[in-house]
Steps between C-alpha positions, in 0.01 A plus 500: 500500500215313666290626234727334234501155687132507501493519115759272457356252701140507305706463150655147602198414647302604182824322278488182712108495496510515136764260461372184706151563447341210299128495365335217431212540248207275606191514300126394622300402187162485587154432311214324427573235290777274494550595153567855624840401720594334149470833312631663739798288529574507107479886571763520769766236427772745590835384634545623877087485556365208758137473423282320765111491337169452631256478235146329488507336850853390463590641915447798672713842474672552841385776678696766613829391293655771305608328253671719185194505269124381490430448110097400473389379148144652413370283252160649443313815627169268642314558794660518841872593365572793697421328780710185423760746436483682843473184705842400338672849537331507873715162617831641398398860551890559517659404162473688178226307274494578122172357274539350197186517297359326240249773415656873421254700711576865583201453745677181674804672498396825708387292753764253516754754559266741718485125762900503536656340203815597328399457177252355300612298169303364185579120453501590099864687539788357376660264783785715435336842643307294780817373612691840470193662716549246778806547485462877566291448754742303708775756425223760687423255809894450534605848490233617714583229747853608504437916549292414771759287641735750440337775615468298794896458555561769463157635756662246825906651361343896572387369858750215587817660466754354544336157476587330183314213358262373217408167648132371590615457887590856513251642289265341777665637744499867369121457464400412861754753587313766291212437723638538765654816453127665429371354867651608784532181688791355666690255252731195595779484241615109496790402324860318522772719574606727198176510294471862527245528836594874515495617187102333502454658788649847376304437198162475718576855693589658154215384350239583771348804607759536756737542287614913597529342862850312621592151502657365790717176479498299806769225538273308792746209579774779638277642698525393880273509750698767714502782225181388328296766678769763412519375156157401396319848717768701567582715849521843590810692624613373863222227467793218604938539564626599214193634273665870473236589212161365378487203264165445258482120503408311184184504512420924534769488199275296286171751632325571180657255237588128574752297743724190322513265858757239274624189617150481740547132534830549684341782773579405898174417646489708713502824270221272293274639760586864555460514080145318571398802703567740322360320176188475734503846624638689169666696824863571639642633772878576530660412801478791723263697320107546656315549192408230245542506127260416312630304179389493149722209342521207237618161590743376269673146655703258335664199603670151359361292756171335498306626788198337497728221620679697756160620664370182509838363693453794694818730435316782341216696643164310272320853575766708380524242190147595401529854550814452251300236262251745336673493142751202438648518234752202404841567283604242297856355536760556156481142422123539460529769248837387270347653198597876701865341527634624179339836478595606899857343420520768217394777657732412780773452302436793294449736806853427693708536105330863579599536859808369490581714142583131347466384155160377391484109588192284400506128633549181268273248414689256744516736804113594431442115540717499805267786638199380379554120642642578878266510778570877641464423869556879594266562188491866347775633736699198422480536121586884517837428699587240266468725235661789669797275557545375152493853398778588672660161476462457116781583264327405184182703363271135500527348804458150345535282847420623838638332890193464670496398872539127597139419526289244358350665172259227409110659524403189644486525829548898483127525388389314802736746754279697767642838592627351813667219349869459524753576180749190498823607483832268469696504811835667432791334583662752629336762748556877465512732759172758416749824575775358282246426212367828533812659483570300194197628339530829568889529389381294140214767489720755542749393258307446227290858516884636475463593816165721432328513891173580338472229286655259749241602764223444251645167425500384864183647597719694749445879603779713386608540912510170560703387202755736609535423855533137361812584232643727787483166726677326252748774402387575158496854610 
């Protein structure tokens, strides 16, 4: 099954790739004369071509600009050409160049294409095979360009799973994160709530060399500073009241792979500094226990506040910040990626038809827009319960309009939000009590899975135990 949603997710991202993809064919005609831009012009006065030329003077080719073809007009075979032909290849060493030659000369044309060029064309051709050539030639550069990219997708898809996304922000991201995962330094995941910290940070322990070893998740902001020790170390039996049988803390369950410390920013204190020491030390001791152990971890952390600022105002430990800072590594918010909207939406949608044994549903072109235009405060997670709801919700197989939540949807002053910033909600008029709207939820929940617990539990994001002792509360059972 996960093996099937792998390859399904690389084929829309291939089928979206190819769909929105636009090239642009922009042509450098270069050469000595100015009368060589105008042959060269005559030659390539093909609809969907911009041609910028620098012939005889007229500017200078821009260096480094990879432009989609270098065409250089070779009017004669005098003295010095092959090195007025290198010095133009050499400032845009990255585009394809093609040379168009007055002179048909076998000799000329060995080493034209022997110094890098795609092809090498006499001027006395009909325009109409010149052009077709070119035109080849582009067809090469663009469908190279696109396996490459592909191969790329579908590269960052094998390691990211789970992660789904074509966009420049994320491809970023997946490449810093690729480095990361070959060094085994202690990375910072930054982020706004729901943009997928731990599956990055998964991603890095799966990808490293550490991967055979566990990964421990540690939610820091419920830990307290009484049961930290007992927690983060661990005891021995009779160490304290109550400890009846040993406990391996956190950290000796992470020995030999990598520990997730989530939510760092959130971490009393006081535990800041017991997790300096032993970040210091690379040692633990349970309570209780005389001997040391000697650790052999990864530092994984993650966190949706900014805590350069929080050092500086002096609510979290600066030295334990830069034993955490080795490897930042930023995720970008949904609204800074919208092109990943429609695909992720998709595969959503596509994924809870399956789980929920519904009807294939695809979204309309009105409810993409919706999705595609809102700001997604609670980002990735936000967008999947959405989805999840009009799955279940949904009576017709195009969901053609979609109730999102009373918040602003303009991207103006979205694209400016910090991850601490504040969602503005409209006050209700009317106040709920939480345990009557969570008794409301549940029994709707309930009602619509026909009165499936599994379902309704994975609906929730309830535990099977708890959703029962809830419905028994209420009398349901």
């Amino acid at each position: 099954m996960i093996y099937t949603a792998r390859i399904g997710i690389i084929h829309d991202i291939i089928i979206s790739e190819f769909q929105q993809q636009v090239y642009m064919k922009t042509i450098i005609a270069a050469g000595d004369n100015l009368s060589d831009c105008a042959k060269l012009n005559n030659i390539i006065n093909i609809e969907g071509h911009s041609v910028i030329s620098f012939c005889g003077g007229n500017g200078e080719i821009p260096a480094g600009k990879n432009h989609s073809l270098l065409l250089y007009y070779l009017s004669d075979l005098s003295e010095g050409w092959k090195e007025k032909l290198n010095s133009v290849k050499n400032i845009s060493i990255a585009t394809p160049m093609i040379v168009i030659s007055e002179t048909d000369s076998s000799e000329a044309a060995v080493f034209v294409m022997k110094n890098g060029a795609v092809d090498f064309i006499f001027a006395g051709l009909p325009d109409d095979e010149i052009k077709s050539r070119i035109e080849e030639s582009f067809d090469k550069k663009n469908l190279i360009s696109r396996v490459e990219e592909i191969h790329e997708l579908i590269h960052y898809t094998e390691i990211f799973k789970g992660i789904i996304g074509r966009s420049s922000a994320l491809r970023n991201v997946f490449s810093r994160v690729e480095k990361a995962m070959k060094r085994d330094v202690s990375v910072l995941i930054l982020g706004e709530s729901g943009t997928g910290k731990e599956l990055f940070a998964r991603a890095i322990h799966e990808g490293s060399g550490r991967s055979g070893g566990p990964f421990v998740t540690v939610n820091c902001a419920a830990i307290t500073p009484d049961l930290a020790e007992s927690l983060l170390f661990g005891h021995v039996k009779g160490s304290f009241t109550g400890s009846v049988s040993q406990h391996r803390g956190y950290f000796s369950q992470a020995n030999g792979g990598s520990i997730f410390l989530d939510e760092i920013g959130d971490m009393n204190r006081e535990v800041q500094g017991m997790v300096l020491r032993v970040l210091e030390d690379r040692k633990v001791r349970p309570l209780g226990a005389l001997q040391e152990e000697t650790l052999n971890i990864r530092i994984i952390s993650a966190t949706n506040r900014n805590l350069r600022k929080l050092a500086e105002e002096g609510n979290f430990r600066e030295d334990l910040y830069y034993r955490l800072d080795e490897f930042p590594v930023t995720l970008p918010p949904l609204r800074e990626r919208r092109e990943d909207i429609p695909l992720m939406a998709d595969h959503f949608l596509k994924e809870f038809c399956m789980f929920y044994e519904i009807e294939p549903m695809k979204f309309g072109e009105n409810s993409m827009e919706q999705l595609k235009n809102y700001s997604w405060p609670g980002n990735v997670r936000e967008l999947k319960n959405i989805v999840r709801r009009e799955a279940v919700e949904s009576i017709d197989t195009v969901i053609e309009s979609i109730s999102l939540p009373d918040i602003k949807a303009s991207t103006e002053n979205a694209e400016h939000k910090t991850p601490t910033a504040e969602v503005q909600i409209k006050e209700p008029a009317e106040i709920i009590p939480l345990a009557l709207l969570e008794e409301m939820e549940i029994k709707k929940a309930f009602r619509i899975t026909g009165g499936n617990a599994d379902q309704t539990a994975f609906l929730l994001g309830l535990s099977r135990a708890t959703l029962y002792r809830k419905l028994k509360s209420y009398g349901m059972l």
